[in-house]
C-alpha positions as CSV (number, residue, x, y, z in Angstrom):
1,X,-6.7,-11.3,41.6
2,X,-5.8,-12.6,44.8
3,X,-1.7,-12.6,45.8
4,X,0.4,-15.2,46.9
5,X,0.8,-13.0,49.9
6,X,-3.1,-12.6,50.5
7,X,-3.8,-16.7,50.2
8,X,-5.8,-18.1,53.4
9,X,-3.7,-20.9,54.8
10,X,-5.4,-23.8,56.8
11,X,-4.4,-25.0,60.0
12,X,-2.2,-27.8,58.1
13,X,0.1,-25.5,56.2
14,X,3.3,-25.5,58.1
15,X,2.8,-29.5,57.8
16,X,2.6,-29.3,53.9
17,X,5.1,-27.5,54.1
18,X,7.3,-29.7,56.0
19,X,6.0,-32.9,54.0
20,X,7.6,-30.8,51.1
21,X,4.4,-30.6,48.9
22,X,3.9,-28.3,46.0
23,X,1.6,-25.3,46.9
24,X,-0.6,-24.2,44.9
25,X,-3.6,-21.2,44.6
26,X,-7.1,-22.5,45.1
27,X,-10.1,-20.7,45.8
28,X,-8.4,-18.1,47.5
29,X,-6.3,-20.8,49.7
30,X,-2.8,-21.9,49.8
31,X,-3.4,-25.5,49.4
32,X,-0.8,-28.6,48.5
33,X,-1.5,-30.0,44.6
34,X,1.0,-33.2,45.3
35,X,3.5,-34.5,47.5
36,X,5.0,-37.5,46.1
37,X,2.9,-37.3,43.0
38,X,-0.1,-37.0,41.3
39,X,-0.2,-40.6,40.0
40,X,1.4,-42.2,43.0
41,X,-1.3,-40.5,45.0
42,X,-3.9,-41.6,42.7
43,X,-3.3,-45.4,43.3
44,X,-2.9,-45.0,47.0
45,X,-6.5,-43.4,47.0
46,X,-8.0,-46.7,44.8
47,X,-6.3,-49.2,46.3
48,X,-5.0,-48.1,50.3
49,X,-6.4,-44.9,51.8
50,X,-5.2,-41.3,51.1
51,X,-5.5,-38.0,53.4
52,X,-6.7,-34.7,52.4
53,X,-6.8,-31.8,54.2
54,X,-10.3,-30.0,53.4
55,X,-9.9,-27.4,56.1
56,X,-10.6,-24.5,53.5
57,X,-14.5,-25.7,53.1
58,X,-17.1,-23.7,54.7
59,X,-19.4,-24.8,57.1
60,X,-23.2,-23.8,58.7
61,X,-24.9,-24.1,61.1
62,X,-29.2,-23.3,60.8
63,X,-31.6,-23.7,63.6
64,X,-35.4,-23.5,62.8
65,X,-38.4,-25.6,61.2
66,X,-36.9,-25.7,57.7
67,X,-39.9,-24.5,56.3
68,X,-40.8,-21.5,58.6
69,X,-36.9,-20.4,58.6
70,X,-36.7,-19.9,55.1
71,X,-33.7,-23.3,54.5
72,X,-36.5,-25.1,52.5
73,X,-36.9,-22.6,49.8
74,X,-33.3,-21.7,49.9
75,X,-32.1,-25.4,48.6
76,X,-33.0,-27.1,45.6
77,X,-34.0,-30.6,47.3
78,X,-36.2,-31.7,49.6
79,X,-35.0,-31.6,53.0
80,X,-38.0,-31.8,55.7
81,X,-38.2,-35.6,55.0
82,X,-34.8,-36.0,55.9
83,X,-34.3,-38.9,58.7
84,X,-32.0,-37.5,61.7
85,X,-27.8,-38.2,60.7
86,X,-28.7,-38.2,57.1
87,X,-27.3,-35.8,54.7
88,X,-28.5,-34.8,51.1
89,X,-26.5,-33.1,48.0
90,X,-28.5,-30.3,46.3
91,X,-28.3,-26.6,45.5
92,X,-28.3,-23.4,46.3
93,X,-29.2,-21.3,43.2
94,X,-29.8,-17.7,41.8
95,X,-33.3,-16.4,40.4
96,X,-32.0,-17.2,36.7
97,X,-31.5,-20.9,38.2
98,X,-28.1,-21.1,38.0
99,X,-25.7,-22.5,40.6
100,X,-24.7,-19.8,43.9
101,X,-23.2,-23.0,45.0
102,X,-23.6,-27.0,45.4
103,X,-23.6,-27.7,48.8
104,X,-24.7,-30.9,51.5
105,X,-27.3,-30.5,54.3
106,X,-26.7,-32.9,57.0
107,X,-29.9,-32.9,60.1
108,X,-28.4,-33.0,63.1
109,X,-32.0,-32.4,64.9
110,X,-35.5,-32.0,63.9
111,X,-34.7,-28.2,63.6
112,X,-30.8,-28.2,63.5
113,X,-29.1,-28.3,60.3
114,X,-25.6,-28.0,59.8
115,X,-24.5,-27.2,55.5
116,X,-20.8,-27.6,54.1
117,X,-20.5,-25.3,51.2
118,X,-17.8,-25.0,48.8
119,X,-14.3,-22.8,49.9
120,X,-14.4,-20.2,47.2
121,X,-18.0,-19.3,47.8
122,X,-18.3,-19.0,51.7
123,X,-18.8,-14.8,51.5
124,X,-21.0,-15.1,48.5
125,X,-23.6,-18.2,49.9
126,X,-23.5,-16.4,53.5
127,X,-25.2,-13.7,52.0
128,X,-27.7,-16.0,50.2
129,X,-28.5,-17.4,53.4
130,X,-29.2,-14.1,55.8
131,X,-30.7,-12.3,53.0
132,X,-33.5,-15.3,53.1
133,X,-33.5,-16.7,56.3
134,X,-36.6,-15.2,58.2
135,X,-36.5,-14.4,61.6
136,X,-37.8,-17.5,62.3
137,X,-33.8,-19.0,62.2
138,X,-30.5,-18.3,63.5
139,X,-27.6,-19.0,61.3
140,X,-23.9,-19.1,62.5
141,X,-20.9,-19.2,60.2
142,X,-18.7,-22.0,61.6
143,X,-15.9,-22.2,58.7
144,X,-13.2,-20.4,60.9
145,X,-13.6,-22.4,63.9
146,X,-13.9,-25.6,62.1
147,X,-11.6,-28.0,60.7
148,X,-11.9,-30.7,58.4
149,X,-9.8,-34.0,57.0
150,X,-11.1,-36.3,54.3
151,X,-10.0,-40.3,54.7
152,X,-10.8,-42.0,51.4
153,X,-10.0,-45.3,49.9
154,X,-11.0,-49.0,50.3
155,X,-9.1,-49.2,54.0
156,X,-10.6,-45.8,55.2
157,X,-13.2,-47.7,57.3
158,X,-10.1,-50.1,58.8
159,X,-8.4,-47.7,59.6
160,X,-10.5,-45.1,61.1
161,X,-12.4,-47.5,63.6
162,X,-8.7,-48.2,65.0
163,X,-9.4,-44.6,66.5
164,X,-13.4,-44.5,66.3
165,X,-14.5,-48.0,67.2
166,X,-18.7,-47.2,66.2
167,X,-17.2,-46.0,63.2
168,X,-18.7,-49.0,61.2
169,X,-22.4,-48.3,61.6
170,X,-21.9,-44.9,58.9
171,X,-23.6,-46.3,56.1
172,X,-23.4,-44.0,52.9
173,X,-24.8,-40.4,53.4
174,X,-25.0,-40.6,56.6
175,X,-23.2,-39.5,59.8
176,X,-23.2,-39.3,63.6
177,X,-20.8,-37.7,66.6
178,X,-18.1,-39.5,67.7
179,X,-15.6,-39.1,70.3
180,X,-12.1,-38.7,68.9
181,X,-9.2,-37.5,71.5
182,X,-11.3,-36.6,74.0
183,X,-13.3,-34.2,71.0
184,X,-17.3,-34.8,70.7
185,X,-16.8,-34.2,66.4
186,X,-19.2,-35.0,63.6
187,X,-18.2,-37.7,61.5
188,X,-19.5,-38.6,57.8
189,X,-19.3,-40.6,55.0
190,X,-20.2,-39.2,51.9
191,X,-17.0,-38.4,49.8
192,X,-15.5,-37.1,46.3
193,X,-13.4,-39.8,45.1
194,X,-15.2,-42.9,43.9
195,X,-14.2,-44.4,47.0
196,X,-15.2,-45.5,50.8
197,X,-14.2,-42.2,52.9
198,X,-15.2,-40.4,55.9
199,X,-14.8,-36.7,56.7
200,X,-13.7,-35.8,59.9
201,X,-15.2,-32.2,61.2
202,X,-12.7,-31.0,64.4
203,X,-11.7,-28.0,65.9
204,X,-9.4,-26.1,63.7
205,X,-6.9,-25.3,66.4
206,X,-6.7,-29.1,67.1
207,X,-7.1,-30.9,63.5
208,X,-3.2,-31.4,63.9
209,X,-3.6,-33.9,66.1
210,X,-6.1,-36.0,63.9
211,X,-3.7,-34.9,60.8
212,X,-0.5,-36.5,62.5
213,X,-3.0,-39.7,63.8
214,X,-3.8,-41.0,61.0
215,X,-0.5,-40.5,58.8
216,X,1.2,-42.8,61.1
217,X,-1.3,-45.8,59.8
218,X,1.2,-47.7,57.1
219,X,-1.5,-47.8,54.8
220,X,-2.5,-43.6,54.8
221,X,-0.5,-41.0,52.9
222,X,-1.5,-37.5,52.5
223,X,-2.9,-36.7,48.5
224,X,-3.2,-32.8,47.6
225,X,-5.5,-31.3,44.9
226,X,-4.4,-32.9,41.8
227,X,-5.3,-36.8,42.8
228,X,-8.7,-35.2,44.3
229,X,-9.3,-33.4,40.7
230,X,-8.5,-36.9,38.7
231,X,-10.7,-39.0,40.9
232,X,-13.4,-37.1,40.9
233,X,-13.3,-37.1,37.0
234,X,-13.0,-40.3,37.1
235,X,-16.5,-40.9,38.9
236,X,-18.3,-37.4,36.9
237,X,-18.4,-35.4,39.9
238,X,-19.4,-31.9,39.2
239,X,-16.7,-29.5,40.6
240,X,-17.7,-25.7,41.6
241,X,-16.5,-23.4,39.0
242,X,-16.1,-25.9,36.0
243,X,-19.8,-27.6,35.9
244,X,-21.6,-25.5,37.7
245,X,-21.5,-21.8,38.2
246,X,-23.7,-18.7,38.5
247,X,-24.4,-19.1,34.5
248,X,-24.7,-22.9,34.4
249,X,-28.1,-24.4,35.6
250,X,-28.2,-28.3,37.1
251,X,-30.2,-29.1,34.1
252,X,-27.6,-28.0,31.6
253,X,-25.0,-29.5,33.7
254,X,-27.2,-33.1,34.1
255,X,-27.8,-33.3,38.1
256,X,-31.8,-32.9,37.5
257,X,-32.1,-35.6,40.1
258,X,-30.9,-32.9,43.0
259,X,-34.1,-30.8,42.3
260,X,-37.7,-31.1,43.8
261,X,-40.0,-29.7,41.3
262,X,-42.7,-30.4,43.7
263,X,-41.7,-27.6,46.4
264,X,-40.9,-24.2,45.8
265,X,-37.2,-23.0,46.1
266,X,-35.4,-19.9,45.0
267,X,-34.9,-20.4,40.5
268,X,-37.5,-23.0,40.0
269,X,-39.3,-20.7,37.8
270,X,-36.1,-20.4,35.9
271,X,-35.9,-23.8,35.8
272,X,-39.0,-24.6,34.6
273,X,-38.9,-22.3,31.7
274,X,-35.5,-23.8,30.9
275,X,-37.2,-27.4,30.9
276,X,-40.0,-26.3,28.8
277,X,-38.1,-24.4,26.2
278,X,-35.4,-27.0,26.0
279,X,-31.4,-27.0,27.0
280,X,-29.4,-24.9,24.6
281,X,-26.3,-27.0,25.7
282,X,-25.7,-30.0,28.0
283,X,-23.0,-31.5,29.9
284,X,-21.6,-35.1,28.3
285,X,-18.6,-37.4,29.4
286,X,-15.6,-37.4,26.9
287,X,-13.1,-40.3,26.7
288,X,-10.3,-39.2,24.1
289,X,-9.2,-41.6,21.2
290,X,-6.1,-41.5,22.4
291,X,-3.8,-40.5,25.7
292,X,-3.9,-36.9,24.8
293,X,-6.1,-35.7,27.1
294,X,-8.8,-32.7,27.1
295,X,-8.2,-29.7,29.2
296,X,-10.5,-27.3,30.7
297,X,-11.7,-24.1,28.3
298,X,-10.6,-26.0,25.2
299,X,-13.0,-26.0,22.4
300,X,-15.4,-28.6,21.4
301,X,-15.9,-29.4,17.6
302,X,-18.0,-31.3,15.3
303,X,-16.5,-32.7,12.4
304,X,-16.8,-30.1,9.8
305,X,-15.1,-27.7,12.5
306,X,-17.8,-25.8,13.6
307,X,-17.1,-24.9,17.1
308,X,-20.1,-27.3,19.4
309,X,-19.3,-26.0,22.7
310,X,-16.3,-26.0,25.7
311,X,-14.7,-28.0,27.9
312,X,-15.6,-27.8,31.5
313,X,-12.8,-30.3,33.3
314,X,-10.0,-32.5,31.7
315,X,-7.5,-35.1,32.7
316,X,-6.0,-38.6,32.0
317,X,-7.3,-41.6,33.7
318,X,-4.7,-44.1,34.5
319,X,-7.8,-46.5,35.1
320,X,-8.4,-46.0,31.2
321,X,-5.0,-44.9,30.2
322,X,-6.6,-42.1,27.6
323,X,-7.9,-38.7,28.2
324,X,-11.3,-38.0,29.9
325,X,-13.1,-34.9,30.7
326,X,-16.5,-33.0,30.5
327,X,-17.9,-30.9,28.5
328,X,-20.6,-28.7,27.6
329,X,-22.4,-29.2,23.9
330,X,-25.2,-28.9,21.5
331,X,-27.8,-31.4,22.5
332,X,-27.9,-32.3,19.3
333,X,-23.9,-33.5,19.8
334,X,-24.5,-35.0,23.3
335,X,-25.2,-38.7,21.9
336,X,-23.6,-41.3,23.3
337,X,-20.7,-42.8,20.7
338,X,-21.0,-39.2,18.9
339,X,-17.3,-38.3,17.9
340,X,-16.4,-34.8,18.4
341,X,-13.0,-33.0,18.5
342,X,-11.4,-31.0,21.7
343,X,-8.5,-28.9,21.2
344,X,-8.1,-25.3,19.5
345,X,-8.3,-24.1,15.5
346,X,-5.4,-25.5,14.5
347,X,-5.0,-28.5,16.6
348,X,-8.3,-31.0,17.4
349,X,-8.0,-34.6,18.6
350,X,-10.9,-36.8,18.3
351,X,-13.2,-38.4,21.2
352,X,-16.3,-40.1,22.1
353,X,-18.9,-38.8,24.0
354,X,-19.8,-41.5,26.4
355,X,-21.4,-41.5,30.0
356,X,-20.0,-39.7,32.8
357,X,-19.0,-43.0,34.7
358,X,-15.6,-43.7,33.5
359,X,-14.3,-45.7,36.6
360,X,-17.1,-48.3,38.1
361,X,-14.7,-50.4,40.6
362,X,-14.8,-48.0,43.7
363,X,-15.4,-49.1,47.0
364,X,-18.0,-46.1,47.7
365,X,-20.5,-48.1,48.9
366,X,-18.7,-50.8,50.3
């Protein structure tokens, strides 16, 4: 276990700090949960535009012909028909096809690509990556030179092209440089929220700068860890850890789509064995009866009590005002309007297994 002493802090903490939010562990980081509230933060994310600092993700960088370097049979999707300044979502998985990590491949060039991995995995998908990159590539581990701030909610695009005027053109999984204070800096909209957002890559020893920027927009307040958590659960985003993990395939966890079965990539033989024998448990959307709300690890029950599976994330959704979450079950149990029970052996409250849309108003692709 990792001490309070031992945390990684990013560029931002002193400013955290001084914005008096709670701190809180996270993937081996420091990082701020809330500032004025988890709630409070929540709206401003639907309905103004929130910052978050996302300093603590890793980033690559890959040069090579994605087939000859080794990057195409390292990633789950297809990536050499990617258009220049697009990205794609996919994974990076183990020979038992479970998830190393879910990560976003973005082509700079026709033989540069540039990956943003997960924080708590940075050590563990470096590895992955030299041990199967040929000599064919060079890689380069940018996370502790670069910085990174997520702007998301229905103004982001307002806002931001008040300091990036070509801003406008991003469509959705997309991205291009910019110049932003004299900094040449990627720029892209892709997100985690359910809403319209852009993520701002700058030099860590300067992200202040951008930080303090755009904070002194009216419409911007910072949002920590808990309002990211709840919005993402709101839209069924898979987070690292809960949905996927080294023992949880993208079949079981429903994100199929983010494979190519017609290439050849590191698990698909897993993966195929897994499709052919059949899932032994899949991931559903829960929507309590009531506002309890779910929490991760709980159990999941039938109604006769026999223990169905776990619970993978949790929350309540002030768009639904009940309890949400995911879970893992029985196939047999993953049918939509199914009521199961979450909770412990002495203590279940009922839900309905439903789709893992629970909040369809977003701006995303605004």
């Amino acid at each position: 276990m990792i001490s309070d002493q031992n945390l990684q802090k990013t560029p931002l903490y002193e400013k955290h700090v001084s914005l008096k939010a709670r701190m809180v562990p996270f993937g081996g980081w420091d990082m701020p949960v809330q500032y004025e509230g988890i709630l409070a933060e929540y709206q401003q994310t639907r309905t103004l535009a929130s910052l978050f600092d996302t300093c603590h993700m890793g980033e690559f960088f890959v040069e090579g012909d994605c087939v000859k370097s080794g990057l195409d049979h390292l990633v789950s999707m297809t990536i050499a028909d990617m258009p220049l300044k697009t990205c794609r979502y996919g994974f990076l998985l183990n020979e038992q096809g479970g998830v190393i990590d879910d990560l976003i491949v973005f082509r700079q060039a026709f033989e540069k690509w540039f990956i943003v991995v997960n924080a708590s995995t940075i050590s563990k998908d470096a590895q992955q990556f030299k041990k199967h990159l040929t000599s064919a590539s060079s890689f380069k581990d940018l996370s502790p030179s670069t910085g990174k701030l997520d702007l998301q909610g229905p103004l982001a695009r307002n806002i931001l092209s008040s300091l990036v005027e070509d801003i406008k053109k991003l469509d959705y999984y997309t991205f291009d440089f910019f110049d932003l204070f004299g900094q040449n800096v990627l720029i892209s909209r892709t997100g985690y929220t359910g809403e319209l957002g852009y993520e701002i890559y700058y030099p860590a020893e300067k992200i202040g700068q951008v930080w303090d920027a755009l904070l002194k927009f009216k419409e911007v307040k910072p949002a920590g860890l808990g309002a990211r958590d709840v919005l993402r659960l709101e839209v069924g985003y898979s987070l690292y850890g809960h949905e996927l993990s080294d023992d949880i395939t993208p079949l079981e966890a429903g994100l199929e789509r983010f494979i190519d079965f017609n290439k050849d990539f590191i698990g698909k033989t897993a993966l195929l064995k897994q499709k052919q024998e059949g899932l032994k448990r899949k991931s559903v959307g829960l929507i309590s009866e009531s506002r309890r709300s779910p929490r991760a690890e709980q159990k999941l029950y039938d109604a006769s009590g026999k223990e169905i599976g776990v619970m993978t994330s949790g929350t309540f959704s002030p768009s639904l005002q009940k309890g949400i979450g995911l879970g893992m079950v029985e196939p047999s149990l993953a049918e939509k309007g199914k009521t199961i029970y979450f909770g412990n052996d002495t203590n279940k409250e009922p839900a309905v297994v439903s789709g893992k849309l629970f909040y369809k108003k977003g701006s995303l692709k605004n």
